[in-house]
N, C-alpha and C positions, 0 to 999 in steps of 0.2 A: 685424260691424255691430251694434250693442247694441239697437238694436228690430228687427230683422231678425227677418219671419215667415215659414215657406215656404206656401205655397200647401192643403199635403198637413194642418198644423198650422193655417190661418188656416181651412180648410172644417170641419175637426173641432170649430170655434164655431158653426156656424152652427145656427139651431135651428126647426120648426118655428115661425109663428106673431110669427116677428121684426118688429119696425119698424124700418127702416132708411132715412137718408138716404144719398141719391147725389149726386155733384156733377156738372154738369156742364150743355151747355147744347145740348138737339138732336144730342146725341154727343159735342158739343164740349167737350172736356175730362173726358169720361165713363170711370172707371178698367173699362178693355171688360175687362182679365186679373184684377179679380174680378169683374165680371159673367160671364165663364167659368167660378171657381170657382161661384159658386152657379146656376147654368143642371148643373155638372153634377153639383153634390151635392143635387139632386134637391128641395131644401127648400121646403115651401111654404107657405100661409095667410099671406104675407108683406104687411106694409102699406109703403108705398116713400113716400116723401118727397121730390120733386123737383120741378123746374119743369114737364118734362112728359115724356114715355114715348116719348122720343123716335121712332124708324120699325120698322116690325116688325122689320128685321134690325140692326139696330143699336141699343144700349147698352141702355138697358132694356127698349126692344122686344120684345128677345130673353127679359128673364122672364115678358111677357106673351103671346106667342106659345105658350111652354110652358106658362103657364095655371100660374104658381108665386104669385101674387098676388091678394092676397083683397080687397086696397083700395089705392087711389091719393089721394095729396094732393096738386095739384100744379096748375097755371094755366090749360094747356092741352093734348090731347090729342089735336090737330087734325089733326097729319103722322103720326099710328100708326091705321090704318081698325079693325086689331083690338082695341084698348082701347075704341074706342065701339063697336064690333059687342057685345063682352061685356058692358059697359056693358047695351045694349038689352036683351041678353038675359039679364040680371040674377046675371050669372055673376062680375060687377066692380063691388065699390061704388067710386066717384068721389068726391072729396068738392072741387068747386074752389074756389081762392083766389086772386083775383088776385095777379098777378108782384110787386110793391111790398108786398102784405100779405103774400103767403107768405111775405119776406124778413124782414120787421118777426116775425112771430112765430117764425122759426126762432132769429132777436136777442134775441126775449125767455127762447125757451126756455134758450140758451147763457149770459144773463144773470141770470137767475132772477127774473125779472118775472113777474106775474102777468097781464100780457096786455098789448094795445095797444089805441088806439082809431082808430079811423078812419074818415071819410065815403064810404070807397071801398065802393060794394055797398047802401046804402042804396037803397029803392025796387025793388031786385031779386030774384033769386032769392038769392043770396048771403045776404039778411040773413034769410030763414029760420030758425026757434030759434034766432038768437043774442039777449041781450040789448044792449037799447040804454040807451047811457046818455048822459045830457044835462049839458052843461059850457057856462057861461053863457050859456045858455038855444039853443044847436048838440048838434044829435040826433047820437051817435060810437054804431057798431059796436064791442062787443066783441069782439075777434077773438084765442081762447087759445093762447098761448106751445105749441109746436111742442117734442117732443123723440125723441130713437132709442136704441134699444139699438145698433145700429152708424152709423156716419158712415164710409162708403167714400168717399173725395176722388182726386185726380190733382195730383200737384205736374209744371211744366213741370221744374223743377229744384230739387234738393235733398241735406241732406247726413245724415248718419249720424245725428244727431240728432233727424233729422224734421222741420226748420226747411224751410219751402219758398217757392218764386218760382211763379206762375203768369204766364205769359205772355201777351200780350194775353185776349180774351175768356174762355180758360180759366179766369179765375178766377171769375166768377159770384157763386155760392152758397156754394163751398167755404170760406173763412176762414167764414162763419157757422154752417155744420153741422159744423166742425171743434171749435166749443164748446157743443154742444146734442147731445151724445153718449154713452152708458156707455163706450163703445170707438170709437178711432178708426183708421181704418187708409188706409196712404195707397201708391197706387203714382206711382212717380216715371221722369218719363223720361230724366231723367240725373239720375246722383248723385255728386255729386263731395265731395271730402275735406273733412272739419272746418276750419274757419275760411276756405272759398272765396268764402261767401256774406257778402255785408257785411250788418249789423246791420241797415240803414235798408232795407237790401234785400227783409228777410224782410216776406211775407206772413201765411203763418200760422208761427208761433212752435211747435217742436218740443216744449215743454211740453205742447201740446194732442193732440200724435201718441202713439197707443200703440204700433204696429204700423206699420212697413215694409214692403210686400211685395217678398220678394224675386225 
């Protein structure tokens, strides 16, 4: 398989002090066999990029739990008690962004924008040290374009390529964080042969995948 990476070779990347996004949504579509590799290559000071830290025992829970993460971007954090217990106890920065803006700036990061604007968070805690900016004479949030040294994703199905299908809800976040990456790496839960997947079919396009896990 031509991007094929193993497990023993994809942890030997990992590095202290990484930003990384995950996809996936409350587990849901959460690639859990590399959140295994870096639970057990020990890495930490990591910043995570997702929608939220899903339950302490499941998907990224699980880096929180072990205390491998030094900051959180992500909308909510409501169904994991220990990302706000650490939180409180100032052991986790937090940084939240609503669901629709986190989206729009991981789009800009992947697309090389300089930011988005938007009225979501005005009046709130949210719009804290960001700049606002005014477009005929409507007060916008600047809110800046998102990026990672890694983008870990979950394809429902995919082919040697790295061209992938997500299946209902599975897909999320991932075609966005699949292009707002240094490296992207994807586990897939069936992978079938070159040419099975039709063209109009593909989700994220195999150009964007560096890494297979195998």
């Amino acid at each position: 398989m031509k991007k094929a990476i193993s497990a023993a070779d994809l942890a030997a990347k990992f590095r202290d002090g990484m930003t990384i996004m995950v996809g996936g949504f409350l587990a849901n579509g959460t690639p859990e066999r590399i959140i295994d590799e870096l639970v057990k290559s020990g890495v930490k000071d990591l910043t995570i990029i997702a929608n939220d830290t899903s339950f302490p025992d499941k998907g990224l829970g699980r880096l929180v739990a072990s205390k491998q993460v030094k900051k959180v971007i992500a909308s909510h954090i409501g169904t994991n008690k220990l990302t706000g217990e650490q939180m409180n106890a100032g052991e986790l920065e937090v940084e939240f962004s609503p669901q629709g803006t986190l989206a729009e700036r991981v789009r800009a990061g992947g697309a090389g924008l300089g930011g988005v604007l938007t009225q979501t968070g005005i009046g709130t805690v949210i719009e804290e040290g960001k700049q606002k900016v005014s477009v005929d004479g409507v007060e916008y949030l600047l809110e800046k374009p998102l990026r990672a040294d890694f983008a870990f994703i979950k394809g429902s199905i995919g082919d040697e390529f790295g061209n992938l299908v997500y299946l209902g809800t599975t897909q999320n976040f991932q075609p966005l964080m699949a292009m707002a990456a240094d490296c992207v790496v994807a586990e897939i839960e069936k992978l079938v042969p070159e040419g099975d997947i039709e063209p109009h079919a593909v989700h994220t396009s195999g150009i964007f995948v560096d890494y297979i896990l195998q």
